[in-house]
C-alpha positions in Angstrom: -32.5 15.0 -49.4 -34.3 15.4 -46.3 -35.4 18.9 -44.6 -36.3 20.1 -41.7 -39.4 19.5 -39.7 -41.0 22.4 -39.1 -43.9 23.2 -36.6 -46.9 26.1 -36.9 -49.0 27.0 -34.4 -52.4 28.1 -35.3 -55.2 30.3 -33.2 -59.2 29.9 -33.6 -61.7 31.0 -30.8 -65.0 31.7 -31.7 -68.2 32.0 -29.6 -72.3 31.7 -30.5 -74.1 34.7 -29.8 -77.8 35.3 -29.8 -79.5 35.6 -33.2 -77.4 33.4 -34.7 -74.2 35.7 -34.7 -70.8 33.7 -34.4 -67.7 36.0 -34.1 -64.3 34.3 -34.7 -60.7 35.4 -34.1 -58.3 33.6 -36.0 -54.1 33.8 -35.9 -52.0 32.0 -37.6 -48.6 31.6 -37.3 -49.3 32.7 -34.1 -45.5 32.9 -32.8 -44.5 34.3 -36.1 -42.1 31.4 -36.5 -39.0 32.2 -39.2 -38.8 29.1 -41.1 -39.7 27.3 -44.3 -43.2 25.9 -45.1 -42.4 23.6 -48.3 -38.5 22.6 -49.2 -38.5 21.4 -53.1 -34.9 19.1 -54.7 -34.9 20.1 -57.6 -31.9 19.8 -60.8 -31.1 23.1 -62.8 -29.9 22.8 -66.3 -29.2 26.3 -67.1 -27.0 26.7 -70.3 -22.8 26.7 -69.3 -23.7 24.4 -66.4 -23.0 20.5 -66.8 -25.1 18.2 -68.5 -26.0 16.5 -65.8 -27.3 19.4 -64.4 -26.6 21.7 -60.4 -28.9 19.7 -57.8 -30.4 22.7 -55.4 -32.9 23.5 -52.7 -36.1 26.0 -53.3 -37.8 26.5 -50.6 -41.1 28.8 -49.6 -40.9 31.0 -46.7 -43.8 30.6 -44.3 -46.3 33.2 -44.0 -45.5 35.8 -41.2 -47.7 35.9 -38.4 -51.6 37.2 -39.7 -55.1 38.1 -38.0 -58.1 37.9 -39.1 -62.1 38.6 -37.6 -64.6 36.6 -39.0 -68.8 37.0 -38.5 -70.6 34.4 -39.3 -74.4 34.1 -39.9 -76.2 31.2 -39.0 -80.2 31.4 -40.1 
C-alpha cells in the first residue's frame, strides 16, 4: 500500500539581542494543513474475523497548527 505524500510547513525566526538574549518565534504547521502525518498497514485478527486476518489503515492525524516563544540565553 502506498499513501499519500503529505507536505508541512514549518516557521522559525529568531534574532540576537544584546547580552546574549535570543528571542525565537516558532509555528508549526503553519497553514494548519488537515491531513495525516504517519499512515501504518496493518492486519487485524480480532476473534469472528478470518484467519487470515482484515488488512486496514491506521493513521495519525497531524498536529493542528501551534506557537510557541522561546528565550534563549547565551553566556
Amino acid at each position: 500500500m502506498r499513501s499519500h505524500a503529505t507536505s508541512l510547513f514549518y516557521l522559525d525566526l529568531g534574532c540576537n539581542l544584546p547580552r546574549g538574549i535570543r528571542p525565537t518565534l516558532q509555528v508549526f504547521n503553519l497553514f494548519n494543513a488537515r491531513t495525516s502525518d504517519v499512515d501504518d498497514h496493518h492486519v487485524l485478527r480480532r476473534p469472528g474475523e478470518p484467519a487470515a486476518g482484515v488488512g486496514d489503515v491506521h493513521f495519525q492525524p497531524s498536529e493542528p497548527r501551534a506557537v510557541r516563544l522561546v528565550a534563549g540565553y547565551r553566556f
